[in-house]
N, C-alpha and C positions, 0 to 999 in steps of 0.2 A: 197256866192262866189262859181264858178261852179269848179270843176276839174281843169279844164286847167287854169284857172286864177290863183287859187293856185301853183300849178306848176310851172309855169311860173317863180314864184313869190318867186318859193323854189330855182329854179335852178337859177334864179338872186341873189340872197338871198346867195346861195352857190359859185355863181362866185362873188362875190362883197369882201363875207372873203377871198377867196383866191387871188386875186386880191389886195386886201388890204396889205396883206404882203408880197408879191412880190414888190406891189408897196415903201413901207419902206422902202427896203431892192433890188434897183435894181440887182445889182450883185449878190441874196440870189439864183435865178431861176435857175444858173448853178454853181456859184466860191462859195455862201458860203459854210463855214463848216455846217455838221450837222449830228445829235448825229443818228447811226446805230442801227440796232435794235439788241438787247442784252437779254441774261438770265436775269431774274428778274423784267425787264423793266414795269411798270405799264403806259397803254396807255390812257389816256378820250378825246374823240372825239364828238362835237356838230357836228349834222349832220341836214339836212334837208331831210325827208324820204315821197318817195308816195307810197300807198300798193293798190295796183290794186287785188283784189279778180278776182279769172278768173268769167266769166259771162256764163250766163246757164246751171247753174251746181248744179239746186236742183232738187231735185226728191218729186213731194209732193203728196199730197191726195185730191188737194183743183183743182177740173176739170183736165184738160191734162194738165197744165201749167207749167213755170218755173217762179224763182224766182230769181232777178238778186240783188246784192250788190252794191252798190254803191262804188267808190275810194275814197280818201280821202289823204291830205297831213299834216303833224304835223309835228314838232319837234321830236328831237328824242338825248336822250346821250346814249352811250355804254364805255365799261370798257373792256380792253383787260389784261391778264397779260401773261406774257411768260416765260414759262417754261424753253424753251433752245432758243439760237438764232432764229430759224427756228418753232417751234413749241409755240401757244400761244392758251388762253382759252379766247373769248369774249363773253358779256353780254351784252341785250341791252334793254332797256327800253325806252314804249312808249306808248302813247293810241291813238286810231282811233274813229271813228263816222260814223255811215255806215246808210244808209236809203234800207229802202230792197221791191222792188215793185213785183209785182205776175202778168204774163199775162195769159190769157186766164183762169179765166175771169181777168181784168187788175182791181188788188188791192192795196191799197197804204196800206201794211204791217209796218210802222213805220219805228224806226230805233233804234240801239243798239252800245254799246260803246264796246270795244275791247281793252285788255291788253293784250298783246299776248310775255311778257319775252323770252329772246330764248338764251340757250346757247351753240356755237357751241365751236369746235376744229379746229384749223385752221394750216395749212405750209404755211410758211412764205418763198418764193423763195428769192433769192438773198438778204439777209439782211444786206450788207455793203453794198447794192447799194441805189443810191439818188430813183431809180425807183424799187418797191418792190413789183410784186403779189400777190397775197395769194387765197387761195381754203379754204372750211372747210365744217362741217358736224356738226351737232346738233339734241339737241331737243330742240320741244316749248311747252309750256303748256298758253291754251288762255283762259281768264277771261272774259265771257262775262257781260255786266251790265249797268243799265240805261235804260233799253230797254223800247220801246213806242210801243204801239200797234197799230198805225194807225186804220184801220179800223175792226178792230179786237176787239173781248173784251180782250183778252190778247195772248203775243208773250214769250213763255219762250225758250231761248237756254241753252244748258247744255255745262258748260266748259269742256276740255280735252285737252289732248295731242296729239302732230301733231312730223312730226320731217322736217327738215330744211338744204337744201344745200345754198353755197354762193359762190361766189366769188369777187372778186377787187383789190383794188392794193391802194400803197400811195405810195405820192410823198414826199419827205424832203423838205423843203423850209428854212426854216434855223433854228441851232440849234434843239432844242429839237420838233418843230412846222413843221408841214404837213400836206398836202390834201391826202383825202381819195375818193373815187370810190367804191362804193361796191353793190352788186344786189344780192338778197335773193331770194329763192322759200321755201314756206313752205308747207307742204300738211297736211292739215288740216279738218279735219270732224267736224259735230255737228249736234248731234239731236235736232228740232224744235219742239217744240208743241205749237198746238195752240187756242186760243178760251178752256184752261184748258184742254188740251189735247183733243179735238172732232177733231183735224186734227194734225197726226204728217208728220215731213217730216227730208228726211235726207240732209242734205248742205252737198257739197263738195266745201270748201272757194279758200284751194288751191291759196291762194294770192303771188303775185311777190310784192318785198320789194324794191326800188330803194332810194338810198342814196345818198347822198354829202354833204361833211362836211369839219371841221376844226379837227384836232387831237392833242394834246402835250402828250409828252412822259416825264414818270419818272423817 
């Protein structure tokens, strides 16, 4: 299934939940009640996530070339808790699949699987309103693993640490239940080796994280 198919298919996928409870609940969209965001509050949010790794952005040893990542969309849950009204800690978990191709000369380098945990800190603007922004800042630490070597005899990446801004916003839709918005940058490096190290190279992944989801609050 290509990119965009997927996609499509997250962000149907994401209007369809939120939609859904809207539709239960017509008068939930502006007149119902619903629970404000509070100290203590523990958040889980299904979301549907696409990570767009920025493109042209390896540096290698294998001709002039570059090395591009493929996107990809999955599932994805996150955990927020809130420390004060306005200030909370989220976590989010999830895994990608990326295919990684090399031009000049054009190589089909395989592909590798991606755990990439992140947790930021976040302000919470207006938390007794039904319409809530929020900013935050983190770090991520990314698990590479699975990896194929396409044409390769072997592709190893080394995991590490990156760190992470966000922003978005949730909407209350009734009681404890709401839609969430949220768009991630994380900057991310990893050293490549490849063919047992006879070519390394450095990736800057550097991926935007786009979300949409369902949330309840506890």
């Amino acid at each position: 299934m290509s990119f965009k198919s997927k996609l499509l298919g997250a962000a149907l996928l994401g209007g369809m939940m939120a939609a859904s409870f809207v539709a239960a609940n017509p008068a939930s969209a502006q007149t119902a009640e619903f629970k404000t965001k509070q100290a203590g509050d523990i958040v889980v949010r299904a979301r549907a996530i696409a990570m767009v790794p920025d493109e042209d952005t390896y540096d290698d040893t294998i001709g002039s070339g570059e090395g591009q990542l493929s996107n990809d969309v999955v599932p994805e849950v996150d955990f927020s808790y809130f420390l004060t009204d306005n200030i909370a800690l989220e976590l989010i978990a999830a895994t990608t699949q990326h295919d990684l191709d090399w031009s000049n000369p054009s190589l089909d380098a395989g592909s590798v699987r991606l755990l990439p945990p992140t947790l930021t800190l976040q302000y919470h603007f207006m938390p007794e309103s039904r319409w809530s922004p929020y900013v935050g800042a983190g770090i991520n630490y990314t698990f590479f693993y699975d990896s194929k070597p396409g044409q390769f005899n072997s592709v190893k990446y080394d995991d590490g640490f990156g760190y992470a801004f966000q922003a978005g916003f949730d909407y209350a839709i009734s009681g404890p239940w709401s839609v969430n918005l949220d768009v991630k940058k994380i900057f991310l490096d990893t050293d490549v080796s490849i063919n047992n190290g006879a070519n390394t190279s450095k990736a800057h992944l550097d991926p935007w994280v786009f979300g949409l989801g369902i949330g309840y609050r506890f």
